[in-house]
Residue frames relative to the residue before (quaternion, step in Angstrom):
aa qw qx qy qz dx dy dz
X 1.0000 0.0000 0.0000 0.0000 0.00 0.00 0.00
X 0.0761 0.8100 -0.5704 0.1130 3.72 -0.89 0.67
X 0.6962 -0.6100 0.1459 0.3490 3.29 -1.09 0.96
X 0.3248 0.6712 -0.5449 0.3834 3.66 0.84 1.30
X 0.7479 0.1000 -0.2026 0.6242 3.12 1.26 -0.16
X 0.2405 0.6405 -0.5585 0.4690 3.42 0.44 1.87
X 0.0545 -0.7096 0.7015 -0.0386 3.40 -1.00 0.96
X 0.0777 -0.8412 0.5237 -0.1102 3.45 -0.61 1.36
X 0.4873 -0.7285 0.4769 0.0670 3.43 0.29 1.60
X 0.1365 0.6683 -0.6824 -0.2627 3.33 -1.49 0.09
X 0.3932 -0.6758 0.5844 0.2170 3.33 -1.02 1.37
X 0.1437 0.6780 -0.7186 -0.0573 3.39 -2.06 0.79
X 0.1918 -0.9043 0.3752 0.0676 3.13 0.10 1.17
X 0.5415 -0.5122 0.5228 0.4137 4.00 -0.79 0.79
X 0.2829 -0.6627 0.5711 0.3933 3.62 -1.16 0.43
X 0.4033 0.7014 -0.3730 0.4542 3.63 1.28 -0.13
X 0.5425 0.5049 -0.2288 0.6312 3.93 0.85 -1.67
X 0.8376 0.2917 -0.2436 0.3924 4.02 -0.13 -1.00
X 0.4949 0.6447 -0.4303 0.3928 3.59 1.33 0.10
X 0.5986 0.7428 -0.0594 0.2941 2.47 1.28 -2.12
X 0.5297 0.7476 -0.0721 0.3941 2.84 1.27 -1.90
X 0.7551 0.5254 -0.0745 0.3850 3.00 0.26 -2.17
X 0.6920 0.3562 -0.2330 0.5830 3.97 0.91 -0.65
X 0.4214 0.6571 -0.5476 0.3013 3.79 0.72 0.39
X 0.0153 -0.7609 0.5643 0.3199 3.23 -0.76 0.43
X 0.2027 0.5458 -0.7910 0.1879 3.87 -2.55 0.47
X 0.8308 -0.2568 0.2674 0.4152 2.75 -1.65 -1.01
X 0.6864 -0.5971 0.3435 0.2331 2.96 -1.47 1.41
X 0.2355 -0.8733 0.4177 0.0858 3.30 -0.91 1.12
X 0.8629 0.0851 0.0968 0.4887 3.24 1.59 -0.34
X 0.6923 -0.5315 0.2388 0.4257 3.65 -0.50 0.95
X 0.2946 -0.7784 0.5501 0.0685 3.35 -0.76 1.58
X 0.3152 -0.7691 0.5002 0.2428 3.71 -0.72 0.96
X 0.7018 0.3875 -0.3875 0.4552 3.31 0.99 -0.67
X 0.7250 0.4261 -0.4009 0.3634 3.80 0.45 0.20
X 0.3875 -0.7503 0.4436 0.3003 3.11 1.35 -0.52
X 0.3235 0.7935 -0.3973 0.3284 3.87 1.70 0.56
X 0.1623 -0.8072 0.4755 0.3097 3.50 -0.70 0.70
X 0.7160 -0.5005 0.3883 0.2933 3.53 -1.19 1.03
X 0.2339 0.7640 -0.6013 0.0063 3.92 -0.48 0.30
X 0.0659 0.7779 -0.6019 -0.1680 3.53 -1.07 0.59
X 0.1259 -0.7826 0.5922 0.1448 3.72 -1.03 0.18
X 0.6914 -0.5494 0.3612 0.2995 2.82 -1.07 0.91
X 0.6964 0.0396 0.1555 0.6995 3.89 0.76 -1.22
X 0.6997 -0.4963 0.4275 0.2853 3.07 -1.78 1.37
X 0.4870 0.6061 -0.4632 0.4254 3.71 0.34 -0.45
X 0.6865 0.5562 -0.2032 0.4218 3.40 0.39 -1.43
X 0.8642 0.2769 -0.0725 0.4139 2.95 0.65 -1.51
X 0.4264 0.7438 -0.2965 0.4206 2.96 1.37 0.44
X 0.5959 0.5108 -0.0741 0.6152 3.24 1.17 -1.45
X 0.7115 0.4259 -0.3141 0.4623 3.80 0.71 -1.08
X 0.4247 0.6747 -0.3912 0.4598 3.43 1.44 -0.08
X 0.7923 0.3301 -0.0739 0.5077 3.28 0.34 -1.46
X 0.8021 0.0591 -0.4509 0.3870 3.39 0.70 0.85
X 0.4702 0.6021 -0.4836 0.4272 3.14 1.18 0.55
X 0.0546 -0.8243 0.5360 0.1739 3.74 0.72 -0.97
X 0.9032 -0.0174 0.1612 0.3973 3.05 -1.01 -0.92
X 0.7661 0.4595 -0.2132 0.3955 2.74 0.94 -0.48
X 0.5522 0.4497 -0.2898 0.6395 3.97 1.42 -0.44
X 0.2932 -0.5227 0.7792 0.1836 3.34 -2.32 -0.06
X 0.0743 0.7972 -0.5956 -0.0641 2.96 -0.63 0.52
X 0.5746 -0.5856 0.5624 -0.1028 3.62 -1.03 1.03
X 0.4103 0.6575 -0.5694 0.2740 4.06 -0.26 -0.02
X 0.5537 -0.7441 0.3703 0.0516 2.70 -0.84 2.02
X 0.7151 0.1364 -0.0188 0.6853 3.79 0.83 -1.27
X 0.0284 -0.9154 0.3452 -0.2049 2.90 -1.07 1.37
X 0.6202 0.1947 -0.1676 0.7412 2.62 2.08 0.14
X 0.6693 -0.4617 0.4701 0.3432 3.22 -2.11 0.73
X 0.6688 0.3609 -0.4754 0.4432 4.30 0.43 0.14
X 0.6505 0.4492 -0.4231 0.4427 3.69 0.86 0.26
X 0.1980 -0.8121 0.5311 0.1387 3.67 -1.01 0.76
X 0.2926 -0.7294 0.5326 0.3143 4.06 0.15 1.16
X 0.5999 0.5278 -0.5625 0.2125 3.83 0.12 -0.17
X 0.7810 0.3211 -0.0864 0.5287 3.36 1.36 -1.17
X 0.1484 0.7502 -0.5512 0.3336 3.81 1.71 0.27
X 0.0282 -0.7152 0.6978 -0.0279 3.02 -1.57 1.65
X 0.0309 -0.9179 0.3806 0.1077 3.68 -0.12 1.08
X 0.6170 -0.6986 0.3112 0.1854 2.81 -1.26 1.01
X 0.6424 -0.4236 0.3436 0.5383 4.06 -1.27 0.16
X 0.8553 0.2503 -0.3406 0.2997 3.59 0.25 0.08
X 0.4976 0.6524 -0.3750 0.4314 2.86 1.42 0.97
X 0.4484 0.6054 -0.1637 0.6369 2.57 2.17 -0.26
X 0.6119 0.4417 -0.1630 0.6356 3.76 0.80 -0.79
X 0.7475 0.2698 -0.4028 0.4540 3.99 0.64 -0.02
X 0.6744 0.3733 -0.4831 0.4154 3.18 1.20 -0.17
X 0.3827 0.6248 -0.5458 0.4065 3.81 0.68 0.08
X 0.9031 0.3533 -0.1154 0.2152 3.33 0.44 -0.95
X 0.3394 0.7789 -0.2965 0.4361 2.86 2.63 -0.03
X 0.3745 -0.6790 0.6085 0.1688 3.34 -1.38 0.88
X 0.6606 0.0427 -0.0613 0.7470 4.22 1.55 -0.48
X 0.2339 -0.5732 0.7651 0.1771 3.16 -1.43 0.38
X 0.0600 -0.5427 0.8254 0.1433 3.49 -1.86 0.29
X 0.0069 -0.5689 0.8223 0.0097 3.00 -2.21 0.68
X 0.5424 -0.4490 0.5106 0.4934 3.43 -2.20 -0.18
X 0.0583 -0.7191 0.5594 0.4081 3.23 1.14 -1.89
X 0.4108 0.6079 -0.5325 0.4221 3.98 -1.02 -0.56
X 0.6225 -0.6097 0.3821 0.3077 4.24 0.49 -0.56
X 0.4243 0.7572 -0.3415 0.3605 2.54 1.98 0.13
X 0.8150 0.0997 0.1130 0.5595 3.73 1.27 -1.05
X 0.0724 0.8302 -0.5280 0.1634 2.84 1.47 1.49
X 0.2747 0.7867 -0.4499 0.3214 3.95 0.90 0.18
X 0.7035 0.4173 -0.2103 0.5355 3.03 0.93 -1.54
X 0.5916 0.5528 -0.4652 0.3577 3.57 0.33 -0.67
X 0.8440 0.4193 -0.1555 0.2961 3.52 0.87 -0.98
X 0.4216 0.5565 -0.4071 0.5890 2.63 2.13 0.13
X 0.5927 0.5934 -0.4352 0.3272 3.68 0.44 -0.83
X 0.5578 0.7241 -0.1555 0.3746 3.66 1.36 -1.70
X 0.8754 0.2349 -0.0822 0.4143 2.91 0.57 -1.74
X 0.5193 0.6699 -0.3591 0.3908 3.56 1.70 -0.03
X 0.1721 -0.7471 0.4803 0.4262 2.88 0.98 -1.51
X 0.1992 0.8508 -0.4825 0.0601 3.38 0.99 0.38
X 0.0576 -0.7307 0.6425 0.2236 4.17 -0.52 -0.15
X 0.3481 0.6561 -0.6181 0.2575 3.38 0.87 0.64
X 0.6193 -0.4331 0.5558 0.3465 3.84 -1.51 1.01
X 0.1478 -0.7885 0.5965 -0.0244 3.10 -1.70 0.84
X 0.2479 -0.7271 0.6261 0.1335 3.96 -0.25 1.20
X 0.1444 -0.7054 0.6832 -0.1214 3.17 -1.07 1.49
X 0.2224 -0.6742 0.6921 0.1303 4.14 -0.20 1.64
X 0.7536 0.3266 -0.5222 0.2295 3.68 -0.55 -0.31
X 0.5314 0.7153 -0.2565 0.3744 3.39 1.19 -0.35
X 0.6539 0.5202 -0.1232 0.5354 2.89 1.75 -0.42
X 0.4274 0.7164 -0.3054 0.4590 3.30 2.19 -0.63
X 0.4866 -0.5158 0.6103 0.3531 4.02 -1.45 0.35
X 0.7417 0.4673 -0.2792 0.3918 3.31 0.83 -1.37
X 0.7290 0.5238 -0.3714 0.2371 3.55 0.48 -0.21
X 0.8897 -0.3103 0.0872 0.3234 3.48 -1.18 1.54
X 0.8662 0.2619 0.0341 0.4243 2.57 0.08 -2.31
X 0.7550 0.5039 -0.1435 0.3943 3.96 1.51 -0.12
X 0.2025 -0.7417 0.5818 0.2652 4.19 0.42 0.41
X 0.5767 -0.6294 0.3324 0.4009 3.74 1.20 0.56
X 0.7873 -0.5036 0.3506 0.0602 3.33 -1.93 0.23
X 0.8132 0.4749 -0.3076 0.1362 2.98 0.83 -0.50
X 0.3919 0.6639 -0.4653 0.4349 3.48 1.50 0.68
X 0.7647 0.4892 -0.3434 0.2406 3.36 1.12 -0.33
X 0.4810 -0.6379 0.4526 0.3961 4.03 -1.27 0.00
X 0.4844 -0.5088 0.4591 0.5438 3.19 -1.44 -0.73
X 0.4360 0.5651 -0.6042 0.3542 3.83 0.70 0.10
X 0.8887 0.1173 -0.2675 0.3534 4.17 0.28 -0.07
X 0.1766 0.8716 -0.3605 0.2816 2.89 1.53 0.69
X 0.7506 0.3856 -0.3169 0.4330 3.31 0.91 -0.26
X 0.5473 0.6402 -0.4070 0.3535 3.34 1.11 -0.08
X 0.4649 0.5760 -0.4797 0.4712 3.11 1.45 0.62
X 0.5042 0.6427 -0.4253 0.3897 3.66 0.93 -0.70
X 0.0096 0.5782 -0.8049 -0.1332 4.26 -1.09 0.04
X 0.7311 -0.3062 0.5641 0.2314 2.38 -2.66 -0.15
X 0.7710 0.0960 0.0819 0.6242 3.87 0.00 -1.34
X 0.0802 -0.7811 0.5753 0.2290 3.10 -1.19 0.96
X 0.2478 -0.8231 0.5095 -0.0393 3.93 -1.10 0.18
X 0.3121 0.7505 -0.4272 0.3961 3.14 1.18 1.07
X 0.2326 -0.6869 0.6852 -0.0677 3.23 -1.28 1.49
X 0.3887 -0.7982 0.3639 0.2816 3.43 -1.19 0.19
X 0.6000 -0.6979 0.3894 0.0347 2.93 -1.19 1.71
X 0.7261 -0.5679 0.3816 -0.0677 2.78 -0.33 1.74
X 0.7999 -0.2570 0.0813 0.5361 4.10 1.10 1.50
X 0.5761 0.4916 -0.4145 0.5046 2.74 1.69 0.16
X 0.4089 -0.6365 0.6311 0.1714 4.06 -1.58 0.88
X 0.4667 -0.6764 0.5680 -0.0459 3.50 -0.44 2.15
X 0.6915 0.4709 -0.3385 0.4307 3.60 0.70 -1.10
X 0.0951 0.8652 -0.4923 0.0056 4.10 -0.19 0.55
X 0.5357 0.6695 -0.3209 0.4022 2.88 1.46 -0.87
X 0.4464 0.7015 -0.3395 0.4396 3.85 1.51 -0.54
X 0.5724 0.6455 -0.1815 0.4721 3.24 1.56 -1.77
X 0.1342 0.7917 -0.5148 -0.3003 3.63 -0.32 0.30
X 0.3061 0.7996 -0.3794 0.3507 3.17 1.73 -0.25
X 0.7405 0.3634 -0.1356 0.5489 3.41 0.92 -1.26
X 0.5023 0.5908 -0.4393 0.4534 3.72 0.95 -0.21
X 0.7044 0.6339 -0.2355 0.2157 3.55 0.88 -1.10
X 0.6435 0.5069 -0.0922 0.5661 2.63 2.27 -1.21
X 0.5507 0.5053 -0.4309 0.5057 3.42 1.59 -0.32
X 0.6135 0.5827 -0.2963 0.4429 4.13 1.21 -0.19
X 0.8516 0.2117 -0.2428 0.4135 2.61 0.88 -0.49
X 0.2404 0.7029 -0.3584 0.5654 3.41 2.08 0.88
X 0.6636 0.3767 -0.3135 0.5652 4.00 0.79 -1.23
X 0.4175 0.8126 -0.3052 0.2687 3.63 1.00 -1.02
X 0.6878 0.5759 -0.0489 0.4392 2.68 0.94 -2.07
X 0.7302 0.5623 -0.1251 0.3673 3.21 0.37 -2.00
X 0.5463 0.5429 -0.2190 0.5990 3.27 1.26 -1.51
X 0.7003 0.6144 -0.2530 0.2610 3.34 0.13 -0.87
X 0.6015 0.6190 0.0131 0.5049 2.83 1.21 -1.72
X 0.6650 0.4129 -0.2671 0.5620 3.97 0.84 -1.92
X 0.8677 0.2149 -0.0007 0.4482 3.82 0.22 -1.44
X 0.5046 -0.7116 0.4886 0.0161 3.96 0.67 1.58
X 0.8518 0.3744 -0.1274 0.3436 3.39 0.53 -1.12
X 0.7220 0.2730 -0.1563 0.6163 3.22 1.31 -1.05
X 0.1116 0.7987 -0.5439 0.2321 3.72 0.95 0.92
X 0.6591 0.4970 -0.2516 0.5053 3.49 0.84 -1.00
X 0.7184 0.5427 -0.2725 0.3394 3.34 0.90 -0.96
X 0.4565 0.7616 -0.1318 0.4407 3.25 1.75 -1.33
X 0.7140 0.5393 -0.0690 0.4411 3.30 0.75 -2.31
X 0.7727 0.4534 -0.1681 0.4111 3.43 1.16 -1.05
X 0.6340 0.4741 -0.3323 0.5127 3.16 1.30 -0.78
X 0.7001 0.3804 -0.3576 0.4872 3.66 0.68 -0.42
X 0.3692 0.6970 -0.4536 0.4149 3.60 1.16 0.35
X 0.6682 0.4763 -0.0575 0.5686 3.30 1.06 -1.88
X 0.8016 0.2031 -0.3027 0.4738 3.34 0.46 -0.33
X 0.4600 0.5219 -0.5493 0.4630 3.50 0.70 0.64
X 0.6073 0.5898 -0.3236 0.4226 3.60 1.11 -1.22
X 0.6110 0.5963 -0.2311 0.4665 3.66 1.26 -0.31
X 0.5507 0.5588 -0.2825 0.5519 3.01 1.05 -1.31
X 0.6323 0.5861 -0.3916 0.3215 3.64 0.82 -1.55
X 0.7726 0.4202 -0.2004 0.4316 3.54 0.77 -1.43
X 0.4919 0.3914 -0.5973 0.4981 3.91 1.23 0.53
X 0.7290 0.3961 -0.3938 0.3957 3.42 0.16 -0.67
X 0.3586 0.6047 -0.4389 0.5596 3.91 0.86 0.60
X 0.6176 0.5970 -0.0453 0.5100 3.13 0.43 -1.83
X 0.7992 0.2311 -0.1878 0.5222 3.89 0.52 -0.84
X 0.6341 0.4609 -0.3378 0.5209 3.97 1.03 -0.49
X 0.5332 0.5055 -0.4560 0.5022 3.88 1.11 -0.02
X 0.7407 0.3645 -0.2430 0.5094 3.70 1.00 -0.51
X 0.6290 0.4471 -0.4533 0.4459 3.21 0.75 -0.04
X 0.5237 0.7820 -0.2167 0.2593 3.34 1.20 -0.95
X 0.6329 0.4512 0.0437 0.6277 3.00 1.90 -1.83
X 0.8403 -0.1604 0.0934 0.5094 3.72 0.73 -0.86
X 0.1013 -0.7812 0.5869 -0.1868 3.09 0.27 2.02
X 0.8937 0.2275 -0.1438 0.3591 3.50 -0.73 0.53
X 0.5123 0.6580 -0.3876 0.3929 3.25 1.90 0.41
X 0.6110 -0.6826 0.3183 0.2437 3.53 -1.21 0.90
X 0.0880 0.7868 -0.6098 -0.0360 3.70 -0.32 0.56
X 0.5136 -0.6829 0.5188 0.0273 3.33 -1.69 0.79
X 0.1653 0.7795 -0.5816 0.1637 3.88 -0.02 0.69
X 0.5497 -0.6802 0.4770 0.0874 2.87 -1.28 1.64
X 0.8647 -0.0073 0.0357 0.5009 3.30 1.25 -0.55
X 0.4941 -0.6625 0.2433 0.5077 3.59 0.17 0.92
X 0.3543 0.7974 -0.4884 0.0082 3.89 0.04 -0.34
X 0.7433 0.2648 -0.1536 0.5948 3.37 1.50 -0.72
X 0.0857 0.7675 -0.6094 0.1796 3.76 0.91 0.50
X 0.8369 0.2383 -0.2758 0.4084 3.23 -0.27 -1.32
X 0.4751 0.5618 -0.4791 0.4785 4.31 0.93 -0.20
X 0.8379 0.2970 -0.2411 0.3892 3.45 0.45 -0.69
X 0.5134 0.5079 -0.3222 0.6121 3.56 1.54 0.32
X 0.6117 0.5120 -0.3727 0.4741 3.59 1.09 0.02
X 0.6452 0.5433 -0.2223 0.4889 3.36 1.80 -1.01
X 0.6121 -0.5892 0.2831 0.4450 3.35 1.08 -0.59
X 0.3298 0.9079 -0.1147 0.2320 3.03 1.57 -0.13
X 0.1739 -0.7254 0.6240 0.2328 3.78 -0.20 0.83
X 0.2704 -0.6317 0.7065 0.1692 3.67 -1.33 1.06
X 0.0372 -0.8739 0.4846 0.0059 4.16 -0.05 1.21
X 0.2881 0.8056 -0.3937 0.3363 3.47 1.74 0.59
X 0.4399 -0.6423 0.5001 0.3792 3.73 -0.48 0.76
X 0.4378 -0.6070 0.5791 0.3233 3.49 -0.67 0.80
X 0.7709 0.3773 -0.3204 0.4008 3.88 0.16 -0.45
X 0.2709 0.6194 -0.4548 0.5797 4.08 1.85 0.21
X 0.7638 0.5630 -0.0950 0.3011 3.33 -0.16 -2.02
X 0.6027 0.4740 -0.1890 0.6135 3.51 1.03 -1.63
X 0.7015 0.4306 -0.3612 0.4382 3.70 -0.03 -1.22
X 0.7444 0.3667 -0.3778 0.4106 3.67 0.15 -0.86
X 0.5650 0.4828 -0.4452 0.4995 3.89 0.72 -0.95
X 0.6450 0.5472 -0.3998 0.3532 3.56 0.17 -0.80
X 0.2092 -0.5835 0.6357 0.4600 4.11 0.93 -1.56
X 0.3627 0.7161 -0.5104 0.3084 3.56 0.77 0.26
X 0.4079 -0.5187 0.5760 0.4824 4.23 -1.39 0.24
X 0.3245 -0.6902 0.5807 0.2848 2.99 -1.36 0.02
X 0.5379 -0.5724 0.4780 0.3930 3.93 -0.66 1.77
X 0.6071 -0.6048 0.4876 0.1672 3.42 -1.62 1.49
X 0.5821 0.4305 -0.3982 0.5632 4.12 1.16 -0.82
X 0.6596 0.4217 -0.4382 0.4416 3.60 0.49 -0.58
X 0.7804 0.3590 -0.3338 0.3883 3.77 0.05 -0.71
X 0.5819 0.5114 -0.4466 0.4477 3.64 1.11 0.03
X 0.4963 0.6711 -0.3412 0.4323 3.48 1.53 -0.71
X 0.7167 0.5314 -0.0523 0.4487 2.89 0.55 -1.54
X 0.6808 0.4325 -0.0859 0.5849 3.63 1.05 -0.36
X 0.5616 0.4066 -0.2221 0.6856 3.46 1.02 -0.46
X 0.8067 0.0377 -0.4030 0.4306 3.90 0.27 0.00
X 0.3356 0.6240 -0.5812 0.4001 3.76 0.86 1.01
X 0.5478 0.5578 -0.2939 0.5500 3.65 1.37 -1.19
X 0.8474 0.4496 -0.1498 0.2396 3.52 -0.05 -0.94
X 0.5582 -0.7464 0.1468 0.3314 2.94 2.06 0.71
X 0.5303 0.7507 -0.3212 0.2282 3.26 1.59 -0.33
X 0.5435 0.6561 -0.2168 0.4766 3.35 1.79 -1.05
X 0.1130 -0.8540 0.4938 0.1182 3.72 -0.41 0.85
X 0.6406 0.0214 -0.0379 0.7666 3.67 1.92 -0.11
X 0.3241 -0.6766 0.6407 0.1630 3.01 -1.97 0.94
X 0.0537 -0.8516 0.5022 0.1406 3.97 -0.68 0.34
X 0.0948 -0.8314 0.5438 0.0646 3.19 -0.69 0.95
X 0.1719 -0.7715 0.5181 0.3270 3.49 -1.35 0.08
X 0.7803 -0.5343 0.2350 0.2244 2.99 -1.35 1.19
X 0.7669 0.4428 0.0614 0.4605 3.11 1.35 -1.29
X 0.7243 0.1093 -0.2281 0.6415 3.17 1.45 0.34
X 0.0513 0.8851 -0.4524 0.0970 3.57 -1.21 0.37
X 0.0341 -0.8803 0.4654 -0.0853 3.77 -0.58 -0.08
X 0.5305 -0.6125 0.3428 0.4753 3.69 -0.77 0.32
X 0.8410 0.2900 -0.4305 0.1526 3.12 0.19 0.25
X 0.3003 0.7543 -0.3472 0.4694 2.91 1.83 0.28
X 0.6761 0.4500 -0.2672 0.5186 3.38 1.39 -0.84
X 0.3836 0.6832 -0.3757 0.4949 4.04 1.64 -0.37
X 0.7669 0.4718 -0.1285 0.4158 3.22 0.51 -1.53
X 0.6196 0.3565 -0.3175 0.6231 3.86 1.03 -0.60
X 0.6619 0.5188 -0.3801 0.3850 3.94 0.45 -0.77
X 0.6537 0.4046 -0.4109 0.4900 3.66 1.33 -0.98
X 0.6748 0.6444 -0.2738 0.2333 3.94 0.68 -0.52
X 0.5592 0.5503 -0.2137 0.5820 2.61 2.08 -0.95
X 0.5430 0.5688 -0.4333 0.4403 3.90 1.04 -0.83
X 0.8280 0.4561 -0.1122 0.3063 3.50 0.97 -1.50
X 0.4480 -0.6350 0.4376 0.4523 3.41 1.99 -0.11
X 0.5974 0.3931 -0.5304 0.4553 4.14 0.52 0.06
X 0.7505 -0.5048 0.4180 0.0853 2.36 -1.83 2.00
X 0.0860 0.7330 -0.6723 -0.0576 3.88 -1.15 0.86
X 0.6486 -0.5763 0.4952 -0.0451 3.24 -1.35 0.78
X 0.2254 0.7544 -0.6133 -0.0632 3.66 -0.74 -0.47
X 0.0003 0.6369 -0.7687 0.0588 4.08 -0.85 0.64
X 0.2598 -0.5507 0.7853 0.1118 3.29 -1.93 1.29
X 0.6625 -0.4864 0.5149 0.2439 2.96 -2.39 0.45
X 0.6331 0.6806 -0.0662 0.3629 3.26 1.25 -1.06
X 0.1437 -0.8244 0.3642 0.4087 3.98 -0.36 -0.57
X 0.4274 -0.7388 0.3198 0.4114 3.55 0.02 1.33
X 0.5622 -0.7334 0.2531 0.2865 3.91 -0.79 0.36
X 0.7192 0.3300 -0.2847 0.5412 3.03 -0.67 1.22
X 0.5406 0.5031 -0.3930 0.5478 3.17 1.38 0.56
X 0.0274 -0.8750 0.4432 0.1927 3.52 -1.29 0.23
X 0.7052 -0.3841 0.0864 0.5897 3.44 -0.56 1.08
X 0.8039 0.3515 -0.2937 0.3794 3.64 -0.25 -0.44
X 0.5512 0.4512 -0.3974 0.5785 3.72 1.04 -0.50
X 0.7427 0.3303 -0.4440 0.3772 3.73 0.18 -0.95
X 0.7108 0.4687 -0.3886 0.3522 3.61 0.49 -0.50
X 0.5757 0.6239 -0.2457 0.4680 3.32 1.33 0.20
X 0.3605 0.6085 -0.2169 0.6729 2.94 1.96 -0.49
X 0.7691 0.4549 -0.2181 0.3925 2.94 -0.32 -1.18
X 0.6623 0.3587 -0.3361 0.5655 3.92 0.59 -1.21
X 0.5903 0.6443 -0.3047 0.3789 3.71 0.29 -0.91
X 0.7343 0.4613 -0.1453 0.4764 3.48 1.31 -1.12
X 0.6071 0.5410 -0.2703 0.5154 3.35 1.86 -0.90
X 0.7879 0.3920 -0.2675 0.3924 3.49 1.03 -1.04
X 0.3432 0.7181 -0.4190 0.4369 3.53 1.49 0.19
X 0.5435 0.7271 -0.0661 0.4143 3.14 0.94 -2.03
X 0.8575 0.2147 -0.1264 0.4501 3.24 0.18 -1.55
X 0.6378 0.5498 -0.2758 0.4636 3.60 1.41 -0.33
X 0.3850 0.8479 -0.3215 0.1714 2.76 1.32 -0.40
């Protein structure tokens, strides 16, 4: 999915609506004087998930889309979503066009809160030969002021899949966190320590599968887990124009889906993946021919299912692939 099917509001709120606002009660929206918490919002629970675990106790954290019945490509937010980011001390986002929402919340708040950008943090992205020479001591100079991302053109938005790149987006908030609250820098530094050490044991978790079935062919209805299954070893053998059409809400062209079918038939496909959150008839062709044929299908959301946290779901998730392939 990409910002072709994005709707991007412009927000002008009543100062009256933003007063109003202000006496709602949920999830915190904004730096608390009497605790002395720093404000975080993210764009999607993912985000704000992870800012959890290195912010602890000490952050709020806010995250804007939050469940598996909302879709961030086409997310329309609302005046108090607007009113938490006014009031955010960091924003998180994916960026790539995935959650260009935030961008327009950022715009229309006026917020000068710093912004954590995950794709920025990606190997694969454009503007970067990737991350991994770097620390957390310049880590924030990835962060801006306003963000302004459109979607990029062959490039896979979905990183959060990436944990490789998650690690650097931890240790990127790290920074930031670091930076708002001087004191509990150390405290920051450590928790994203530990939660890199995690990260360590998905990517464990992915060289045990690659180890066993490097170069086997898997099928995904929609790019969301590319890079999870390129971490495993995995050939992604989906027509790129199958894949595009569904991310898009788009039919998919009849030579393509016969293509695309014809190498499910042909035994080459060793798992189908779907996402949970998006779908279509022929996406549903494609699980009906697998099921006829006894290859194993899958299902992974964009989202984090509840009560899970980043590292358990993505553990899930490998745990489900290597079932799958053993199958």
């Amino acid at each position: 999915m990409t910002s072709l099917r994005r709707s991007l509001p412009v927000l002008g709120l009543a100062a009256a609506s933003a007063l109003a606002l202000s006496g709602c009660a949920g999830t915190a929206v904004g730096h608390d004087a009497a605790d002395g918490r720093i404000a975080i919002v993210a764009s999607t629970d993912v985000y704000g998930q992870i800012a959890e675990e290195i912010g602890g106790d000490l952050v709020d954290v806010t995250s804007i889309v939050s469940n598996e019945s909302q879709d961030p490509h086409s997310f329309e937010p609302s005046a108090r979503d607007q009113l938490a980011v006014s009031k955010a001390d960091l924003v998180i986002e994916n960026g790539g066009g995935y959650d260009a929402f935030i961008d327009a919340l950022i715009e229309s708040s006026g917020t000068e809160a710093p912004v954590v950008t995950a794709v920025e943090y990606s190997h694969d992205w454009p503007e970067n030969a990737g991350h991994d020479d770097e620390s957390a001591d310049d880590a924030e100079d990835h962060a801006h002021d306003h963000g302004d991302h459109e979607h990029v053109e062959g490039f896979n938005e979905h990183v959060w899949y990436d944990p490789h790149t998650i690690a650097h987006v931890a240790e990127a908030i790290a920074a930031e966190l670091g930076e708002l609250s001087p004191d509990d820098a150390e405290t920051f530094t450590a928790n994203a320590e530990a939660f890199a050490a995690e990260v360590d044991g998905l990517e464990a978790s992915l060289d045990e599968i690659a180890a066993s079935h490097a170069g086997e062919k898997v099928f995904v209805t929609e790019p969301v887990p590319v890079y999870l299954i390129e971490a495993a070893g995995l050939q992604n053998a989906t027509p790129a124009k199958f894949s595009e059409a569904v991310e898009e809400g788009q039919d998919v062209a009849p030579a393509t889906l016969l293509e695309s079918l014809a190498l499910v038939k042909g035994g080459e496909v060793s798992v189908v993946i779907t996402n949970t959150q998006t779908g279509g008839a022929e996406t549903q062709e494609i699980v009906d021919e697998a099921d006829g044929l006894d290859i194993p299908v899958i299902a992974f959301s964009e989202t984090l299912p509840e009560g899970e946290t980043y590292i358990s779901w993505m553990q899930a998730n490998i745990e489900a692939l290597s079932a799958a392939l053993t199958a």
